[in-house]
N, C-alpha and C positions, 0 to 999 in steps of 0.2 A: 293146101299151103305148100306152095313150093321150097326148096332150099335153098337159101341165100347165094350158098356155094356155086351150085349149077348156073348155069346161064341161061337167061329167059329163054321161054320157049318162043319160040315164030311167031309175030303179031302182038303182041305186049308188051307195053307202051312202057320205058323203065322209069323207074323213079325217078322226082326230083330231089334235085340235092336241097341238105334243105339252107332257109334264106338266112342269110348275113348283113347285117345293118350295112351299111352301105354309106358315108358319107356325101351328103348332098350340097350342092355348090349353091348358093343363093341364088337366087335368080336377079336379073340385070335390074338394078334399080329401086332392088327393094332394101330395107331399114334394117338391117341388123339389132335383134333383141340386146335391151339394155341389159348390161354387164350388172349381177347385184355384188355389191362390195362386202367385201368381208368385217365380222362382228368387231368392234373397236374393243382394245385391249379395255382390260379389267380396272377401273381408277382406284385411287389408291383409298383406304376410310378417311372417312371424315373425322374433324375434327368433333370434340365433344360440344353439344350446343350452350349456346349463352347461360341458361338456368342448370345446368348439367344433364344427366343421363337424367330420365324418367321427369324431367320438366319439362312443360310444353314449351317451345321456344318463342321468343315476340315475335308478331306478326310483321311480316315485310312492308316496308312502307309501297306504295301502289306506282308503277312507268311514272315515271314527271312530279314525284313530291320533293315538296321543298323539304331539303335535309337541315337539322340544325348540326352545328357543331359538336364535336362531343366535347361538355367542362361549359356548355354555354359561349355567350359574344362576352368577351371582356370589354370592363368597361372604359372607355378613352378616356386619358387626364382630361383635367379640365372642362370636362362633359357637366351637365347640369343637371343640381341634385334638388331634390325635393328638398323645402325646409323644415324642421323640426316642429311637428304641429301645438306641442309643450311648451306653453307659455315659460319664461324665465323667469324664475322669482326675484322679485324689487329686492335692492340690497337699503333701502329705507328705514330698515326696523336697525340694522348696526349700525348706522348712519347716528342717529337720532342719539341710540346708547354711546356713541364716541363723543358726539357735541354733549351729552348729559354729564360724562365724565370731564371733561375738559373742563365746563364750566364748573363742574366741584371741587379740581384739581390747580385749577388757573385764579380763575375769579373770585372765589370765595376766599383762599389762603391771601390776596392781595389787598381786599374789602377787611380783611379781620385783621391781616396786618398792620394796614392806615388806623387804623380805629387803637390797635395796643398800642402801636407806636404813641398814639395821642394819649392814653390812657396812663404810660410808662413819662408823659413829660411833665403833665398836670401832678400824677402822685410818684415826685420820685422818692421816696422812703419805700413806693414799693409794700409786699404783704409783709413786708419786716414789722411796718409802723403804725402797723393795724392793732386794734382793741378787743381781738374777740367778734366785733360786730364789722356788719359789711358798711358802716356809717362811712368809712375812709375814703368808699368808691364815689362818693359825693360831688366833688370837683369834676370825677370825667364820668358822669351818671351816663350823658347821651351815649358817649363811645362806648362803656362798654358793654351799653344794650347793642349797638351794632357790632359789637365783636361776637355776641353771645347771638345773636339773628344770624351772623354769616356761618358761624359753627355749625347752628341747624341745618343751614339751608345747604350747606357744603354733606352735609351729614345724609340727607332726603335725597337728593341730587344723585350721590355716590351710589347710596342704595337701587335708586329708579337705574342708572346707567349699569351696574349689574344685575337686574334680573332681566332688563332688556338686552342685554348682552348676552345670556346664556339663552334668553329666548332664539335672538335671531342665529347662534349657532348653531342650538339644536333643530331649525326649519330652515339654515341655509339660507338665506335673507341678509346679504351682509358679512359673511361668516365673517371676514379679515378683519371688517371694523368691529365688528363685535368682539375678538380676542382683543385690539385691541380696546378697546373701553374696558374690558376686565383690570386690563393691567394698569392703565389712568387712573380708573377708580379708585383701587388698591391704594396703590399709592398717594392720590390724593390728600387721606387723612394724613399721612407719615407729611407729608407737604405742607398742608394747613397749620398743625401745631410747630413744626419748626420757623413758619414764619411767621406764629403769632408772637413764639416767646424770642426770638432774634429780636422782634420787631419791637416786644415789648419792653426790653435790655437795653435795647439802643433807645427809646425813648427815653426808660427812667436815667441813663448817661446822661444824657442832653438836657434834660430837666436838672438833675442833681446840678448840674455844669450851669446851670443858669439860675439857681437859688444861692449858689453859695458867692457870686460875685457880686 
């Protein structure tokens, strides 16, 4: 091994230096290797998902689904609605209890009225001139079986027109004519006796008034 220091001896070949990369020029016409682009910054987190943290989230709808709205399509005025498949109850049952009351309240006090009135012209002395016995009601016997038939019938009438009256409120069938026939009813009787006995005062007047001339 010789010494670095000394200088070769005669005939020996010296070393090479040694090799250094060396920048090479492309050659004419060839493609320069694609450039790779560097890592895209870091995005920012996410937001927490729809169900929150540790729920699975819905599934995405798939490229080209039809989306709905969110809250739904409102619906358009005037748009067209199904009808109500619930029949509506007949208001026939109040009906029927308002003409029952009517006629307890109308017809009957004006039938028992005619009848006292006749009853008051035939006996005018009236219950004054009575004996104990109903013998006195003789003269107007007819009438005042038909004062005492309208009393009933005004009486029966009133009855039927209130409980069909509370019927059809309590099944909604009428309700409005059904309150009213309550209150017809009612009053009815208060109606019938003030026009029997008006009716039967003005009669015996008129009688007394035609006996004594």
């Amino acid at each position: 091994m010789t010494d670095p220091q000394l200088p070769p001896p005669p005939g020996a070949v010296p070393p090479l230096p040694p090799a250094t990369s060396v920048p090479q020029e492309p050659a004419p016409g060839a493609v320069p290797p694609p450039a790779y682009p560097s890592a895209p910054p870091a995005a920012p987190a996410p937001y927490p998902p729809a169900g929150g943290y540790g729920q699975p989230a819905p599934p995405a709808a798939p490229p080209g689904a039809y989306q709905v709205p969110v809250g739904g399509y409102a619906t358009s005025s005037g748009s067209y609605t199904a009808p109500d498949a619930a029949p509506k109850p007949s208001g026939f049952l109040g009906l029927l209890a308002l003409g029952l009351s009517i006629l307890a309240a109308v017809v009957m006090p004006i039938i028992g009225g005619i009848s006292a009135f006749e009853v008051g012209r035939r006996i005018p002395q009236g219950i004054s001139g009575s004996t104990g016995d109903l013998g006195f009601l003789s003269p107007a016997r007819d009438q005042v079986l038909w004062t005492e038939l309208s009393f009933w019938a005004g009486t029966v009438l009133g009855i039927a027109a209130i409980v069909l009256g509370i019927i059809a409120i309590r099944r909604k069938q009428g309700r409005g004519a059904g309150i009213a026939a309550l209150i017809v009813a009612v009053l009815g009787a208060i109606i019938f006796f003030v026009a029997v006995f008006t009716a039967f005062a003005v009669g015996g007047a008129a009688g007394y008034a035609a006996f004594t001339t």
